[in-house]
C-alpha positions as CSV (number, residue, x, y, z in Angstrom):
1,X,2.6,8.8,-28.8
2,X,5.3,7.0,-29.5
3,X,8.0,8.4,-27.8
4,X,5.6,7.5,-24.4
5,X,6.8,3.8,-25.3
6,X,10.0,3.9,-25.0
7,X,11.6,5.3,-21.8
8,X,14.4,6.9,-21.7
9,X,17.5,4.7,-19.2
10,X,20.1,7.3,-18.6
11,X,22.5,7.1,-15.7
12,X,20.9,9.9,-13.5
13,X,22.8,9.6,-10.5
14,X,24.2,13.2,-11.1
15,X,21.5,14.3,-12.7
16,X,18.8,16.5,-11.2
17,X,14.7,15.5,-10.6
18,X,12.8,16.5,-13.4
19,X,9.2,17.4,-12.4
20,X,6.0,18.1,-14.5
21,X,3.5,19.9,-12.9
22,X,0.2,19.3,-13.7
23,X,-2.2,22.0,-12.4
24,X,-4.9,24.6,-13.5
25,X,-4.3,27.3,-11.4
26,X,-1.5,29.4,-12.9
27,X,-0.8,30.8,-9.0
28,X,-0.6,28.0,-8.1
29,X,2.1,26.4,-10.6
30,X,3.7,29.7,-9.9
31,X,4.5,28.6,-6.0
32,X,4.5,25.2,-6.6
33,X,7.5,25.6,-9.0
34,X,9.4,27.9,-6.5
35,X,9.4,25.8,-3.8
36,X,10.7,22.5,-5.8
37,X,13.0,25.1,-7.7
38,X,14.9,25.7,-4.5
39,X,16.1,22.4,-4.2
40,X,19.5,21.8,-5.5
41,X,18.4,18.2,-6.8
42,X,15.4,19.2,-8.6
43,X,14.6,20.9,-12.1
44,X,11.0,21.6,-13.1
45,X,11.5,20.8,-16.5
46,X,7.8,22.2,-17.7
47,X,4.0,22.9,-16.9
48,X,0.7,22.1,-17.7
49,X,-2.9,23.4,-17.5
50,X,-4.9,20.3,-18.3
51,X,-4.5,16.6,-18.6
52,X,-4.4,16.2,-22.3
53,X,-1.3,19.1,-22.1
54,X,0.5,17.1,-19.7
55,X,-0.1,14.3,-21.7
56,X,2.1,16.4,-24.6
57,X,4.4,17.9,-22.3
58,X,5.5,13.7,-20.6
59,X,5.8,13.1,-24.1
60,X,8.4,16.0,-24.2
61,X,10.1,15.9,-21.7
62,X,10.4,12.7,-20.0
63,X,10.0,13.9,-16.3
64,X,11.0,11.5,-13.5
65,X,8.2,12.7,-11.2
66,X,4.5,14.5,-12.1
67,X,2.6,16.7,-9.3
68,X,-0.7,16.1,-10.3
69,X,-3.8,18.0,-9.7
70,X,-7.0,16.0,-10.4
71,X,-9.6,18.5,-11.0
72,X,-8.4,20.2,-14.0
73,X,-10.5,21.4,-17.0
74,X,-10.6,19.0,-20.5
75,X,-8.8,16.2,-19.4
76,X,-9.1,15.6,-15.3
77,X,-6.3,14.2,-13.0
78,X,-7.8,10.8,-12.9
79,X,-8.6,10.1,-16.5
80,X,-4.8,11.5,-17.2
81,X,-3.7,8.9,-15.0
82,X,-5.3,6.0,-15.8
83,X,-3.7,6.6,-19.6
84,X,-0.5,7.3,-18.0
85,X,-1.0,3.9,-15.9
86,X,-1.0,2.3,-18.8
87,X,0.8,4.0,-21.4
88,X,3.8,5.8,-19.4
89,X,4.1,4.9,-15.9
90,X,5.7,8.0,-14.3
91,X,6.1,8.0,-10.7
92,X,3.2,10.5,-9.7
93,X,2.4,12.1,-6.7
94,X,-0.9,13.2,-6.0
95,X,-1.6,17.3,-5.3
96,X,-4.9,18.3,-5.1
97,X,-7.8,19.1,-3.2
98,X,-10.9,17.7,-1.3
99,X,-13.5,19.8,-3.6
100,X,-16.3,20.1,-0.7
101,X,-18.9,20.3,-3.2
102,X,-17.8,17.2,-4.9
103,X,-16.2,15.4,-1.9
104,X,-17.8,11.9,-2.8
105,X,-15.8,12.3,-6.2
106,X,-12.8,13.7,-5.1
107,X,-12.3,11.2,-2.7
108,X,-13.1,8.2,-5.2
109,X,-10.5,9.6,-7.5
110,X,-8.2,9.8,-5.2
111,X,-8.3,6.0,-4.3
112,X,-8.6,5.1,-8.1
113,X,-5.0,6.9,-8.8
114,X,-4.0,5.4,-5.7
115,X,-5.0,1.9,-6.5
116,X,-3.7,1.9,-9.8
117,X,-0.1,2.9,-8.5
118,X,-0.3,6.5,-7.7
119,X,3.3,7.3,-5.4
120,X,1.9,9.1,-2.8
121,X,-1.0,12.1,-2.3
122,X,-0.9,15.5,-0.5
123,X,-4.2,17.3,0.3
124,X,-3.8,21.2,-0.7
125,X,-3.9,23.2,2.6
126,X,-7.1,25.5,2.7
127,X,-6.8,29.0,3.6
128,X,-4.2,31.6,1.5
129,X,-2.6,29.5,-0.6
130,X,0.5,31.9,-0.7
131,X,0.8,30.9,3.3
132,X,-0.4,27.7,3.8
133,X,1.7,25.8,0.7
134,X,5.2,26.6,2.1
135,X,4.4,24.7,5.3
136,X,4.1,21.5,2.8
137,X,7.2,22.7,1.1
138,X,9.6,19.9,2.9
139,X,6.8,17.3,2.9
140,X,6.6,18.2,-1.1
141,X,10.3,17.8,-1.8
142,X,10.9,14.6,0.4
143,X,7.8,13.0,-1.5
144,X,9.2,14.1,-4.7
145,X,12.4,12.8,-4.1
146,X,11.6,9.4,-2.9
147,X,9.5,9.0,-5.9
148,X,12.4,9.9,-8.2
149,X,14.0,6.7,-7.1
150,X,11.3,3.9,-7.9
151,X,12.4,2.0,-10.7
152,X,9.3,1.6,-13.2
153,X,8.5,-2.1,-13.5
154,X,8.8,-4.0,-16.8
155,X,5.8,-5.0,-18.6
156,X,5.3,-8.5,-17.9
157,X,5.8,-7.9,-14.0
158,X,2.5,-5.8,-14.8
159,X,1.3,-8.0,-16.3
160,X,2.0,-11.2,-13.5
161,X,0.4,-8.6,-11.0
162,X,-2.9,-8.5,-12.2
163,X,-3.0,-12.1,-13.4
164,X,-5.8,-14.6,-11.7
165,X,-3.4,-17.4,-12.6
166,X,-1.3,-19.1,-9.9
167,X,2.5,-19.5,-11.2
168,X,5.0,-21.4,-10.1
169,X,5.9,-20.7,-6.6
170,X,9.8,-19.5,-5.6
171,X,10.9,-20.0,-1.9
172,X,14.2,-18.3,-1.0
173,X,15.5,-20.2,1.8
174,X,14.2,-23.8,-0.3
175,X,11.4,-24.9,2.1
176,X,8.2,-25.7,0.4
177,X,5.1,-23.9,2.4
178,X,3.7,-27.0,3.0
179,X,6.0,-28.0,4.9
180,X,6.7,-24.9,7.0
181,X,2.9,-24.9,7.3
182,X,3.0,-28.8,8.4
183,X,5.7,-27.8,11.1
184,X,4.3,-24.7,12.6
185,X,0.1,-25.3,12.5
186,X,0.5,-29.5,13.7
187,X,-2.1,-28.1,16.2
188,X,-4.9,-26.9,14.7
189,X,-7.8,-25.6,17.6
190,X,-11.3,-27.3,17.4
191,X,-13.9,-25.1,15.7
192,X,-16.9,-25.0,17.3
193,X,-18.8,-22.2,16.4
194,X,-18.9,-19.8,13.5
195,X,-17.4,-16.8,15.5
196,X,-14.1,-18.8,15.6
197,X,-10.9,-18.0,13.9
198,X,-8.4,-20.7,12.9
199,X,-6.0,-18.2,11.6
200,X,-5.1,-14.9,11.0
201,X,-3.5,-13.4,8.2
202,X,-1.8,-9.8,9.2
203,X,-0.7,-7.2,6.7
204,X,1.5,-4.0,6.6
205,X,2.0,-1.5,3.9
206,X,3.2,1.8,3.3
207,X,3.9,3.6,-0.4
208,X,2.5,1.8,-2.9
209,X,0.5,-0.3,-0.8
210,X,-3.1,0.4,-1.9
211,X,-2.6,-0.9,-5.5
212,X,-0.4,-3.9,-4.0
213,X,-3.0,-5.0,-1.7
214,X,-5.4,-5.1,-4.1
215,X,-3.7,-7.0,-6.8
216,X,-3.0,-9.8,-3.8
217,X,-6.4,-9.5,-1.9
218,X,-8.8,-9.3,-5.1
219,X,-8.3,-13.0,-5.6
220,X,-8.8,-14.8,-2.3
221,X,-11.8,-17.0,-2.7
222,X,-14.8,-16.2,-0.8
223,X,-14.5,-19.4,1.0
224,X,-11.5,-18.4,3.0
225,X,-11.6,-19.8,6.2
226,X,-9.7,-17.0,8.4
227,X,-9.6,-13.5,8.7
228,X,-7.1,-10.9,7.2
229,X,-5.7,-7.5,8.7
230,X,-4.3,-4.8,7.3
231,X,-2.4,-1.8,8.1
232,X,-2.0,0.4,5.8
233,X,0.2,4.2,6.1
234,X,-3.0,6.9,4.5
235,X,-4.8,9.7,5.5
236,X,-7.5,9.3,7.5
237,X,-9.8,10.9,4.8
238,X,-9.1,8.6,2.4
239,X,-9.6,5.6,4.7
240,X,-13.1,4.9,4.1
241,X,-13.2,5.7,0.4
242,X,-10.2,2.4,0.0
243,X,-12.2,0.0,2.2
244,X,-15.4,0.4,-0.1
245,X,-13.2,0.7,-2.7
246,X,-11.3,-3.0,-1.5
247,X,-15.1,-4.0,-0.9
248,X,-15.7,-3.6,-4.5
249,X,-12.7,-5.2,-5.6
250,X,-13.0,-8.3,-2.8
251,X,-14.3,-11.7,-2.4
252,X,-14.3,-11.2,1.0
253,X,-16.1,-8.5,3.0
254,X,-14.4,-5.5,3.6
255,X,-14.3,-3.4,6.5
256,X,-13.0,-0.6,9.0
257,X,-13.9,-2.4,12.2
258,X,-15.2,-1.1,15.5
259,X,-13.4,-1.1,18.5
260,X,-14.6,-4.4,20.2
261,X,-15.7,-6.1,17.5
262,X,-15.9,-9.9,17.4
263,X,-13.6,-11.1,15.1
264,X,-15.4,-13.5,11.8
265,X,-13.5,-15.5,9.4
266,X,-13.5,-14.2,5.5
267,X,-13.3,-10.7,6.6
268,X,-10.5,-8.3,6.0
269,X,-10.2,-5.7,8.2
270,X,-8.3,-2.0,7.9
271,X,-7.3,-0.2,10.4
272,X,-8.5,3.3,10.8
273,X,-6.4,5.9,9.5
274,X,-6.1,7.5,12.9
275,X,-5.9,4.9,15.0
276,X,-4.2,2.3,16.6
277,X,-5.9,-1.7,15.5
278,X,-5.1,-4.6,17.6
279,X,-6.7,-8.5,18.2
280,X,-8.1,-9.2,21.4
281,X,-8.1,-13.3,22.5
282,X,-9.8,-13.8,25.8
283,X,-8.5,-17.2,26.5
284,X,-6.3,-19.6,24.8
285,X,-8.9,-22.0,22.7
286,X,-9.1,-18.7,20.2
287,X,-13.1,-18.6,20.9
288,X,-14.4,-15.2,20.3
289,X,-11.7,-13.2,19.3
290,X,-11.9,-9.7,19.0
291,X,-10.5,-6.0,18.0
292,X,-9.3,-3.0,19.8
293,X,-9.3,0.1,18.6
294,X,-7.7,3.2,19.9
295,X,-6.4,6.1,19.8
296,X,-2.1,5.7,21.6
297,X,0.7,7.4,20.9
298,X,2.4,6.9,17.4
299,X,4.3,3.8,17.3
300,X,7.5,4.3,14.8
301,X,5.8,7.8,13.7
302,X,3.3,6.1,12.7
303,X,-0.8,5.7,13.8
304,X,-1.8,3.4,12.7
305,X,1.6,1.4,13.0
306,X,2.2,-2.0,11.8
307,X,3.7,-3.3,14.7
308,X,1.0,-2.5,16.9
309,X,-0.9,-4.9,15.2
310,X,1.7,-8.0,14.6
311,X,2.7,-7.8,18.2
312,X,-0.8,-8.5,19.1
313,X,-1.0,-11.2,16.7
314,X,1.9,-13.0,17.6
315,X,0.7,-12.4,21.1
316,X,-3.0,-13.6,20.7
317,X,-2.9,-16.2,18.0
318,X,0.8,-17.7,18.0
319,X,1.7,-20.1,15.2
320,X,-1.6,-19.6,13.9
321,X,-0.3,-16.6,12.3
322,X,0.5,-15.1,8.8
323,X,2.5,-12.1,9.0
324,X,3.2,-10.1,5.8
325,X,5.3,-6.9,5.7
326,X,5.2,-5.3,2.1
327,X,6.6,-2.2,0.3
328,X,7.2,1.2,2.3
329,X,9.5,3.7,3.9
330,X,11.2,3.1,7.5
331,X,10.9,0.0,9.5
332,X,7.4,-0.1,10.9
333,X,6.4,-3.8,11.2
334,X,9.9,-4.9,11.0
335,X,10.1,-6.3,14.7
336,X,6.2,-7.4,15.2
337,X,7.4,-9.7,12.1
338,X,10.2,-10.9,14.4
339,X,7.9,-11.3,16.8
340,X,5.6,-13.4,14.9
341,X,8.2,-15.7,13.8
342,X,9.4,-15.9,17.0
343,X,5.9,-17.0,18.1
344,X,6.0,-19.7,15.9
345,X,3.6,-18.1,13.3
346,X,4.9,-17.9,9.0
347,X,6.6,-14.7,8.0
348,X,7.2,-13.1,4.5
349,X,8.5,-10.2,3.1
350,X,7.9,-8.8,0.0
351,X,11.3,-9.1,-2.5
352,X,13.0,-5.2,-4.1
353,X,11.7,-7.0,-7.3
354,X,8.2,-5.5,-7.0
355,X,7.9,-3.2,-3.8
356,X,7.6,0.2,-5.2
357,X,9.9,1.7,-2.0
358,X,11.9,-1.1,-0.5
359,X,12.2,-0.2,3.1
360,X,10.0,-2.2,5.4
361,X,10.7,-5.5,3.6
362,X,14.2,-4.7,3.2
363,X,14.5,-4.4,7.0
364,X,12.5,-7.5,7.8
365,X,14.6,-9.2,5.3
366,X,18.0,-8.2,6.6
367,X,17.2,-9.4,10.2
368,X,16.2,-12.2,9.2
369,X,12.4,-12.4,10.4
370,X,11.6,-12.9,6.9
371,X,11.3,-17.1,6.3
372,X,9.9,-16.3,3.0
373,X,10.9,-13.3,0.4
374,X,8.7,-13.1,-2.7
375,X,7.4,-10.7,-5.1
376,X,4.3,-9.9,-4.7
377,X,2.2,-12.0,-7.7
378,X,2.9,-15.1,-5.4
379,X,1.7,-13.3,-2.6
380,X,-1.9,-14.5,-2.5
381,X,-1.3,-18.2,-3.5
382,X,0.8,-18.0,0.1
383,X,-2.5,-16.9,1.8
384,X,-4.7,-19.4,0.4
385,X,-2.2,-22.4,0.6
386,X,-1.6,-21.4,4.5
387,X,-5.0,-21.2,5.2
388,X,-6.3,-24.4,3.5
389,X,-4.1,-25.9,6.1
390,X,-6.6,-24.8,9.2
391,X,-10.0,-25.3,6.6
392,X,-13.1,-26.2,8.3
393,X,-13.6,-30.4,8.5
């Protein structure tokens, strides 16, 4: 396997795509390779029935993007990729279907390859395959296309990612945390019951956010003292699969909330993949805070959508905010960042050195709502160093 080690680093700027498809079904290779054939930008350089083929034919061929089935005979999607994770990281995008008869499994596996860096996933339509896959056909070729572009990160950026140490700390605009915390948070409210919130943390992430997320939020200490939100862009029917998957994973509970709920510190919550997540504060001592959830009209084509959430974080909780806009596509989240900074509440972006698509960050960044720009290995020592700030007497 040695050619999988080193990667090729050719100019491809007027080069074509290449794609591998991975898939069992010769039919469906057959359509598959049609439709990303008619692009002028893309070449599907070769095929393969099984895991441990594909595994020959990378080796090959050196695509830029595999279309991956998991359930495939020999080797399966998911074992393929967890080698591939860490052997020969090929953008992948995720093609398969939600076996009803294995649905537990399917969805699992679909989270795992997401969480380990996956691109991006497609459900197969059901129905006749030769009518229902052309209506994913510019879905398919936009997804591909994007994922051509991610630049694979080096080794020891891996390797920072999924490190449990804390490393040294780099600030882009030269203020110290501390003191940005110190400046913003003077005012800390009283705690008086264990319903209360201090702070808020509140998160946004698009493509390549499930495995980001977990590499920041697996080490926050159980002792936390506020309470973390997340939006993340993913089909609804993955939704609860990556909150008991982040449960796993976590220190902190876990959880798709319930509309109403009363907000408790050393939870993160996820928003539902369908719906709309906002905080609720009845009155300005932060006492009983709590969450809406509902089902509005798409906010930047997008439902959940980042901003929905922000806005109502800079809204309810002011200074006492974190706001945190990391890799994706389009600028959901960009102005609720603004308008938690302009609240008074911490902002950060996440730097093009790690975000797999450098949109939403890039945006935040180039308004300037982002105080702080970091990769994404400093991330968590952010969280815990803002929080300690509003700890529990």
């Amino acid at each position: 396997m040695s050619a999988l080690k080193n990667m090729k680093t050719e100019d491809s700027s007027h080069k074509k795509v290449k794609v591998l498809i991975a898939e069992d079904s010769s039919y469906q290779r057959k359509i598959l390779s049609d439709m990303l054939s008619e692009h002028p930008q893309i070449e599907v350089v070769d095929i393969a029935r099984n895991g441990e083929e594909a595994i020959e034919k990378i080796e090959k061929t050196n695509p830029d993007v595999l279309l991956l089935d998991l359930i495939m005979p020999k080797m399966d999607g998911i074992t393929l990729y967890r080698y591939l994770s860490k052997h020969y990281p090929v953008p992948t995008i995720v093609f398969s279907a939600l076996n009803p008869s294995e649905a537990s499994k399917t969805l699992n596996d679909s989270i795992q390859t997401l969480l380990l860096g996956a691109f991006d996933y497609i459900i197969k339509p059901t129905g006749v395959w030769k009518e229902e896959f052309p209506k994913f056909k510019t879905q398919l070729i936009n997804k591909v296309l994007l994922a051509s572009e991610i630049k694979v990160k080096k080794e020891i950026l891996e390797k920072k990612l999924n490190s449990e140490k804390i490393v040294p700390i780099k600030i882009t605009n030269h203020h110290d945390l501390k003191v940005v915390v110190q400046e913003k948070a003077s005012k800390i409210p009283q705690v008086k019951s264990g319903s209360e919130v201090p702070c808020i943390i509140v998160m946004g992430s698009s493509v390549g956010g499930p495995k980001t997320l977990k590499s920041i939020l697996k080490g926050i200490p159980s002792n936390f003292p506020g309470s973390i939100f997340i939006v993340q862009h993913l089909n609804l029917f993955f939704m609860n699969q990556f909150a008991e998957s982040m449960n796993d994973l976590c220190k902190l509970k876990v959880k798709i909330p319930n509309n109403g709920e009363i907000i408790k510190s050393g939870y993160i919550y996820i928003a539902p993949g369908d719906k709309h997540m906002e905080i609720m504060v009845k009155n300005r001592n932060l006492r009983s805070p709590t969450i809406r959830i509902f089902n509005g009209e798409p906010v930047n084509f997008c439902k959940p959508s980042i901003d929905v959430l922000f806005y109502s974080a800079a809204k309810a909780f002011n200074k006492n905010t974190l706001g945190i806009l990391l890799t994706g596509m389009g600028k959901d989240g960009v102005q609720g960042l603004g308008a938690i900074q302009k609240s008074g509440g911490v902002t950060i972006a996440e730097s093009e050195e790690t975000a797999i698509l450098y949109g939403m960050p890039k945006f935040a960044a180039k308004y300037g709502f982002a105080e702080i720009i970091s990769p994404n290995y400093h991330i968590k020592d952010y969280i815990v160093r803002y929080a300690s700030k509003f700890s529990r007497a």
